[in-house]
C-alpha positions in Angstrom: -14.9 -36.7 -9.5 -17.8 -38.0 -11.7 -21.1 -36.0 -10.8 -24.5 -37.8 -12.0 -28.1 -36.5 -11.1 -30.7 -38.6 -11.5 -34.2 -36.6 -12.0 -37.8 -37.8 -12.0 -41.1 -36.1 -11.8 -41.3 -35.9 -8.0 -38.1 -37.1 -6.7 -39.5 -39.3 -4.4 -39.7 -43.1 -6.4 -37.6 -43.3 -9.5 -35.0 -40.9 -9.2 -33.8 -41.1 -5.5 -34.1 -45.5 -6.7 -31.5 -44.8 -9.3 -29.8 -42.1 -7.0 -29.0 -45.0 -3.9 -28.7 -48.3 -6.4 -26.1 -46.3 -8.1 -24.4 -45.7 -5.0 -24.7 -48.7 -4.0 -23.0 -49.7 -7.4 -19.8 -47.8 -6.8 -19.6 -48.4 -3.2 -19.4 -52.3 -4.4 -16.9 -51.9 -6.9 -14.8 -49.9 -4.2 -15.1 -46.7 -6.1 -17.2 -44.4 -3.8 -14.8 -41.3 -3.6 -14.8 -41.2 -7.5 -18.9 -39.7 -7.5 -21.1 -37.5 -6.4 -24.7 -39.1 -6.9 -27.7 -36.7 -6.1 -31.2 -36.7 -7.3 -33.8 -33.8 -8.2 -37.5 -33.4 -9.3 -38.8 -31.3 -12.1 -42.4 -30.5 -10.3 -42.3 -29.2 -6.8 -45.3 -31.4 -6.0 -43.1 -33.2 -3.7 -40.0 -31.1 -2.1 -39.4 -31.9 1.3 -41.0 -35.0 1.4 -39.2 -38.4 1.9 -38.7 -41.4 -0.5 -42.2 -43.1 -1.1 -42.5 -45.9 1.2 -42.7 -48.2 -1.6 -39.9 -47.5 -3.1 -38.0 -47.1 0.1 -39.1 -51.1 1.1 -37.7 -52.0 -2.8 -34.2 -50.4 -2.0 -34.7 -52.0 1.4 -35.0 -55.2 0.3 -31.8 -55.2 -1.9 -29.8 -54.1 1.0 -30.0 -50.3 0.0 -30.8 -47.4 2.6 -32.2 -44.2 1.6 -32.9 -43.1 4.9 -32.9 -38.8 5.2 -33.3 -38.8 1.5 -36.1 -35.9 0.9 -37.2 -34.6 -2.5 -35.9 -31.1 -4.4 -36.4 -29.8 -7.2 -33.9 -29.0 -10.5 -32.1 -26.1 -10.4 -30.4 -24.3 -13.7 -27.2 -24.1 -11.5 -27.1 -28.5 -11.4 -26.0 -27.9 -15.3 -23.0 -26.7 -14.4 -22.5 -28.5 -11.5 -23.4 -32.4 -13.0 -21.4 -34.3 -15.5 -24.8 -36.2 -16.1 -28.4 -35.4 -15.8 -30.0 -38.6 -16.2 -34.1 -38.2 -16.5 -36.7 -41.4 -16.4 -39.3 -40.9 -19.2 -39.6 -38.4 -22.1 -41.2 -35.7 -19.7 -38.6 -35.3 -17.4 -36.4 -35.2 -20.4 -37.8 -32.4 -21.9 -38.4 -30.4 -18.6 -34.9 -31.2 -17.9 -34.0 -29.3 -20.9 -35.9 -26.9 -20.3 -35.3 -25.9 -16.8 -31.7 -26.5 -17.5 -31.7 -23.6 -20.6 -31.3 -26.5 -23.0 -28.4 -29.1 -23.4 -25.5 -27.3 -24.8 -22.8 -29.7 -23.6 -25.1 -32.7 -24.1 -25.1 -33.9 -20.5 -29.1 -35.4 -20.3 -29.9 -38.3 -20.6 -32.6 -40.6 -20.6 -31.7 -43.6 -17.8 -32.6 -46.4 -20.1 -30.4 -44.8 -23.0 -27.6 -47.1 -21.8 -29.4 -50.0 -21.8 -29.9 -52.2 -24.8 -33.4 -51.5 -24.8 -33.6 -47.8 -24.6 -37.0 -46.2 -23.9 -39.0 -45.2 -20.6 -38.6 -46.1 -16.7 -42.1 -46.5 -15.9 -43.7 -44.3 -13.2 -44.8 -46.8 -10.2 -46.5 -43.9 -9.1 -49.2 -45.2 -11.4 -48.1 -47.9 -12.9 -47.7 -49.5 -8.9 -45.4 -51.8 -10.1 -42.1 -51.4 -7.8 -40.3 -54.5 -8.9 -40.8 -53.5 -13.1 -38.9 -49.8 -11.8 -36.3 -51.7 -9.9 -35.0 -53.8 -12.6 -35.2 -50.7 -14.9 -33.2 -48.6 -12.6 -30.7 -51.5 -11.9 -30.3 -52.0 -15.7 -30.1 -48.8 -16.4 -27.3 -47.7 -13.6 -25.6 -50.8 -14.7 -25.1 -49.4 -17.9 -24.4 -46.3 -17.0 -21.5 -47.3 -14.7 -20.2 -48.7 -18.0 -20.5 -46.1 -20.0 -18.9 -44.3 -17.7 -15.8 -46.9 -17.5 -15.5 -46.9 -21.1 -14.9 -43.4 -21.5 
């Protein structure tokens, strides 16, 4: 089984996006049983709380349900347990790392890494664009569902 967590800064718009359109990814290509897809927050600004309604309509509207998804924070332990930690911006990255103990087996990420434009998912939390996220996050699980395959 292939393990993925997907980790923003609260867990609540890009992460649990890219946790659900990734599952939605394998569940169309008939491949559901081969993943474990979770997501995690590196602040705790946000645990318990559900997805951000914004971001819950933008899954909604592609078909995707998130529905008794609530935020958590990064654990060391999720090292062990994930194949890959895939983080949204440079921050997460670096808390990633170091709430992890570092990146011995080189298992984070950034989401956009296996896209062909490589760089930052931007926070809608700010930026308020939903639709901008979305096609980051698709992109970027796209490509990761490749990297995967060609492994």
């Amino acid at each position: 089984m292939i393990k993925i967590l997907f980790v923003c800064h609260g867990n609540i718009c890009r992460s649990p996006m890219a946790e659900f359109v990734m599952k939605d990814l394998v569940r169309k290509a008939g491949r559901a049983e081969e993943f474990s897809i979770a997501s995690a927050a590196t602040s705790t600004e946000e645990i318990g709380n559900p997805v951000y309604p914004p971001a819950r309509r933008m899954l909604a509207a592609h078909g995707i349900d998130c529905t008794g998804k609530t935020a958590r924070q990064l654990r060391k332990a999720d090292y062990a347990q994930y194949d890959y930690l895939i983080g949204m911006d440079q921050a997460n990255f670096r808390n990633m790392q170091r709430m992890c103990g570092g990146d011995p087996d080189g298992k984070i990420y950034l989401l956009l890494d296996f896209t062909d434009r490589p760089g930052q998912v931007a926070d809608p939390w700010y930026t308020g664009d939903f639709q901008a996220t979305w096609e980051d996050v698709l992109e970027g699980c796209e490509g990761l569902l490749r990297h995967i395959d060609n492994q």
